[in-house]
N, C-alpha and C positions, 0 to 999 in steps of 0.2 A: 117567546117562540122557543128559546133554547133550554125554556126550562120547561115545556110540554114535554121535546125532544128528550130531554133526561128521564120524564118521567114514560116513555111510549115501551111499550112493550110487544106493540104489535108491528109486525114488519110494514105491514100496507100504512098503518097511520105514520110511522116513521120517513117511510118516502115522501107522503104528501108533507109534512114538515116542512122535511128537506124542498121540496119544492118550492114551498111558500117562502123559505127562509133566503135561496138562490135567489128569487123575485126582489128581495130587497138589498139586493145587493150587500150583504154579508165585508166583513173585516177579515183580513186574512185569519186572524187569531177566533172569530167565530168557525171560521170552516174550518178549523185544525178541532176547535172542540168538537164542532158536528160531526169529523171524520171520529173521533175518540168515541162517541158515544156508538155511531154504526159499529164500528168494532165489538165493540161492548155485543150488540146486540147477535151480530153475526157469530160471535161464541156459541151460542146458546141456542142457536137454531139450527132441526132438522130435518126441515121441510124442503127439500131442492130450489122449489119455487121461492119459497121468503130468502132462499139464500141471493135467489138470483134479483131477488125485489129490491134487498138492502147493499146490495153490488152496484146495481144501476142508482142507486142513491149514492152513494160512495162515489160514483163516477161523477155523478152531476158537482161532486164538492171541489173536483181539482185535486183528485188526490195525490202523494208523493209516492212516490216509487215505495219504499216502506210498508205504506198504507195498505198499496197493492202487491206488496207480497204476503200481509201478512193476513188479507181476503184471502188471498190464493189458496194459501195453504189449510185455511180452514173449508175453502170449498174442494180443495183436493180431499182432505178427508171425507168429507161427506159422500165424494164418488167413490172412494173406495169401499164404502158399505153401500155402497146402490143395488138395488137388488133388478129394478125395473129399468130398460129398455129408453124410456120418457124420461125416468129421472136422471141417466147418465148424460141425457142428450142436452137436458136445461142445465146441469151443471158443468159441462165440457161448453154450451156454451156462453154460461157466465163467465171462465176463465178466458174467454176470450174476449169478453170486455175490459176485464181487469188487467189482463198482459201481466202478469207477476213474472220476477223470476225466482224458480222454484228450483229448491236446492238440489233436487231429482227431477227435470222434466221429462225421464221415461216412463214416470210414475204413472200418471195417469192416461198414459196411453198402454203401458202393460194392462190397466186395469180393465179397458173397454176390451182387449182383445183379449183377456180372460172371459169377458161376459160372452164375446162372440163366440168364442168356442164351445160356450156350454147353451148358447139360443138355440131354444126346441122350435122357436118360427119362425119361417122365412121373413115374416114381418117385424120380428126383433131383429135378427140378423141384419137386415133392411138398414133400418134404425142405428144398429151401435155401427157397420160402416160408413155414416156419414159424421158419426161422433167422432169416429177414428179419422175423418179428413179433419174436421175443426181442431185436430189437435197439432197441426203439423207431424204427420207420419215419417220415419225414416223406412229406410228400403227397407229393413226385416220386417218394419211394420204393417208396411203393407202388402208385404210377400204373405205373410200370415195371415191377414184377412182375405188375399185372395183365394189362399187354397179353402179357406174356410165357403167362399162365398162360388165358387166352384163347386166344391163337394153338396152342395144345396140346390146349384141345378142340376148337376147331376143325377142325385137323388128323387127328381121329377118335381120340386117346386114349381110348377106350371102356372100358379094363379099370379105367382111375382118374376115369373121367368125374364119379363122385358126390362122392370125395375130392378132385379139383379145385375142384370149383363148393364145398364146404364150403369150404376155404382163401381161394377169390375171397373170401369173405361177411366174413374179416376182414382185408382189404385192402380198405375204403374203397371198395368196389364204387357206383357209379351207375346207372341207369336205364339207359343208354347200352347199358352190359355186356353186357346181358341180348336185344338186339334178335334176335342169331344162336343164340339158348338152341336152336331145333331142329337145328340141326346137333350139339350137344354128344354126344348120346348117353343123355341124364339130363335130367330135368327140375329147373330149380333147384331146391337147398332153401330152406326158409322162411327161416332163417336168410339167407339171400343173396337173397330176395324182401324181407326187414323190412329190409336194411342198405341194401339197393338205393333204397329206399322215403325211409328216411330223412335220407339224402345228397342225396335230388333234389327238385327243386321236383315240384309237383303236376300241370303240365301233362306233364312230363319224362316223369314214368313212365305217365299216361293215355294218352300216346303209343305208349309200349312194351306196352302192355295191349292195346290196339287200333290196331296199327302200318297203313300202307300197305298195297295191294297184294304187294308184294313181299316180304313180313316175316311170319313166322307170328305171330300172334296169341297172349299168354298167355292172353287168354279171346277166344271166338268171338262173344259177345253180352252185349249192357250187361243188367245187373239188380242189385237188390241182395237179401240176404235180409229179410225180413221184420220189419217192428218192431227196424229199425237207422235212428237218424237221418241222412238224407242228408248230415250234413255229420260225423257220427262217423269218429274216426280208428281204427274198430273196425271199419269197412263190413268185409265179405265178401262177393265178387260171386259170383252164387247158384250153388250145384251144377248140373254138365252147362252151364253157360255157359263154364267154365276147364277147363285141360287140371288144374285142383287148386288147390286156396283161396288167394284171393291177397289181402293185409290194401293198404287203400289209404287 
């Protein structure tokens, strides 16, 4: 078995290998060779998917911290020349099977939000912000994919308008977000109305509730529903006063 595995060159027969070999309950010293030779092989490969094929083979070996950094880092490089949308998203989430730790882990979270800035479709865009949650985002992280992922409905993306505004709601959205929601094409989801809510002080989003002159309104008129205490973090402001239930 371990000497097929030396000789495998192809990612898919490699894993079945490794599977056959896991079955027979393996010696600690066989599954340090079979992590040695995945290594070997994960070099040399620049396929996203074989990367992510010989990753989950690598996982099944029990591998050492080591091991999986030194996967990491070769699937970090490979995201940094990704050019597609699909490929960032199988290798953002191979690293998070392997859990490495990488000597830079802003790295490849700079690189999805490189991509995002330059996606011509809302269905890439789509796409590299959910890569950007599987990487653990920090705040600039996802302050920068929101403005990105705003600037997209604003610009009339209509066919992915609902699936936008869902993705805004887990990037740290604010009250703020929400002021241009009539232009979107979609009315927020609640999800992005309760995240919005909870990020912001309570003046912040009253504001955005009942904005200016020049800002549509998410309700037309103050009320609450009936037998809610005024000061309940459960208010609901009454039906036909919102364009739809808004929690404050």
């Amino acid at each position: 078995m371990l000497d097929w595995l030396d000789d495998a060159t192809d990612p898919a027969l490699a894993h079945t290998l490794v599977e056959y070999l896991v079955s027979l309950s393996p010696k600690k010293d066989d599954k340090a060779w079979a992590r040695v030779r995945l290594l070997a092989l994960l070099a040399h490969v620049t396929v996203p998917q074989d990367a992510g094929v010989i990753a989950d083979a690598l996982v099944r070996l029990g591998p050492e911290q080591d091991d999986r950094d030194r996967a990491g880092i070769r699937v970090l490089a490979l995201l940094e020349v990704a050019a597609k949308p699909s490929d960032a998203l199988m290798l953002a989430e191979t690293l998070g099977w392997l859990r490495p730790q990488l000597p830079d882990p802003i790295r490849p979270r700079r690189r999805v939000l490189d991509l995002l800035a330059s996606a011509a479709e809302p269905s890439d865009a789509l796409m590299l912000g959910y890569v950007l949650r599987e990487l653990g985002p920090g705040p600039s992280d996802t302050a920068g994919a929101r403005a990105r992922v705003l600037n997209l409905l604003r610009a009339g993306s209509w066919s992915l308008a609902r699936e936008l505004a869902e993705l805004l709601a887990g990037l740290d959205p604010v009250a703020e977000d929400l002021l241009e929601w009539a232009s979107w094409g979609t009315v927020p989801p609640l999800a992005l109305l309760s995240a919005a809510r909870r990020n912001s002080p309570l003046q912040s989003w009253l504001d955005v509730l009942w904005p200016g002159p020049t800002a549509a309104p998410l309700c037309r008129r103050r009320g609450w529903r009936a037998g809610l205490p005024p000061t309940s973090a459960a208010q609901v402001v009454l039906a036909g006063g919102c364009q739809f239930p808004v929690m404050v």
